[in-house]
Each structure stands twice: as C-alpha cells, then as structure tokens.
C-alpha positions as a printed NumPy array, in Angstrom:
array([[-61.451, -73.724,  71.376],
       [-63.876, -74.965,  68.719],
       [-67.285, -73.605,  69.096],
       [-70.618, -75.471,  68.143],
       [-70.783, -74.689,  64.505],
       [-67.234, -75.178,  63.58 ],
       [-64.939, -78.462,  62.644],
       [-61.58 , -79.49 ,  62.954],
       [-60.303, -81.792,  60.556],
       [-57.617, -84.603,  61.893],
       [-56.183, -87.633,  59.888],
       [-53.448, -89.496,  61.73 ],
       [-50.166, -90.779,  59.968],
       [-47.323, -93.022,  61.195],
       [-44.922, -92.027,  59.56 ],
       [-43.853, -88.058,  59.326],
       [-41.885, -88.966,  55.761],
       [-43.142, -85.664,  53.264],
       [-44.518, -87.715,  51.067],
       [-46.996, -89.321,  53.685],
       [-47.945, -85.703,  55.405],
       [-48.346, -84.323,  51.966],
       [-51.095, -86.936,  51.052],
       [-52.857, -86.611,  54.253],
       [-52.634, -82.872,  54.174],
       [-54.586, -83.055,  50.562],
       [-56.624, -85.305,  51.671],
       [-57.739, -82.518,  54.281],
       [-57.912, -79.672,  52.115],
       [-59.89 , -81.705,  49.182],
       [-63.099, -82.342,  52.026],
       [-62.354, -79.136,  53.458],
       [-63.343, -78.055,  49.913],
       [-66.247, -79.3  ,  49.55 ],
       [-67.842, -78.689,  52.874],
       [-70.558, -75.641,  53.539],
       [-68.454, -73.798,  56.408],
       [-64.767, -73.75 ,  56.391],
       [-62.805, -75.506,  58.617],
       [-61.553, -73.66 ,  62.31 ],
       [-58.133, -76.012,  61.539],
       [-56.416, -78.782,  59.651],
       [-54.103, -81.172,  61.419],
       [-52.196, -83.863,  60.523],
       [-50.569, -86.538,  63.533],
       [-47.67 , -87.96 ,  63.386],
       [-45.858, -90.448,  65.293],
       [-42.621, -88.426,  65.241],
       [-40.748, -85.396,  63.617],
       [-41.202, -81.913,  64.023],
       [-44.405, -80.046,  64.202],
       [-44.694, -77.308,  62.002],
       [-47.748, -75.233,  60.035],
       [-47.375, -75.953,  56.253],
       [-47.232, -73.168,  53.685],
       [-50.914, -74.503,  52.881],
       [-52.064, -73.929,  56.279],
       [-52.434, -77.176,  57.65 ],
       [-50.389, -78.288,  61.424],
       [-48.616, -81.247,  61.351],
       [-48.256, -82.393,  65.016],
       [-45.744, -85.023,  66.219],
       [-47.402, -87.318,  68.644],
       [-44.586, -86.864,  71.125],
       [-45.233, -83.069,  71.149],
       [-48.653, -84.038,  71.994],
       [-47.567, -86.222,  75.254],
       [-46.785, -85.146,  78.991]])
C-alpha cells in the first residue's frame, strides 16, 4: 500500500521485447532521479511475457498477470 507522501511510478508498454522494457525502465529511473523523495516502486506494463523484478529494481508486469 502506498501511503500519502509516497509515489509509484508506472509507464505502460505493448510490447515486452528487452529492448522496449529497457527504455521504459530508464525512463523510470531517470525521473525517479530527479525527484525530492524516492519512489515506494517502479513498474513497467506489459501486454504479455513474464513478470519479473529487474536487476535495477524496477517490476515488469505482464498485463495478463494483472487480469482475473
């Protein structure tokens, strides 16, 4: 649970390919850089593949992990 005074930081991706995940997921870091409080997560969405936690610390979620 994310309190009050704490951000998550999402950017959703079609495609799971490396390449694509490993843009988004410096995309994240770079304005998790350069905000005042650090973030309580990074997460990247996918529409498929695996979900995993990257060396780097950002999740990478497939969609289809997220469904019912």
């Amino acid at each position: 649970m994310v309190r009050d005074d704490e951000w998550i930081g999402i950017e959703v991706r079609l495609s799971a390919r490396p390449e694509v995940v490993d843009a988004a997921a410096g995309g994240l870091l770079a304005i998790a850089r350069r905000m005042r409080r650090p973030p309580a997560a990074l997460a990247v969405v996918t529409a498929t593949g695996a979900s995993y936690r990257r060396p780097d610390g950002v999740v990478v979620v497939s969609l289809l992990d997220l469904g019912p």
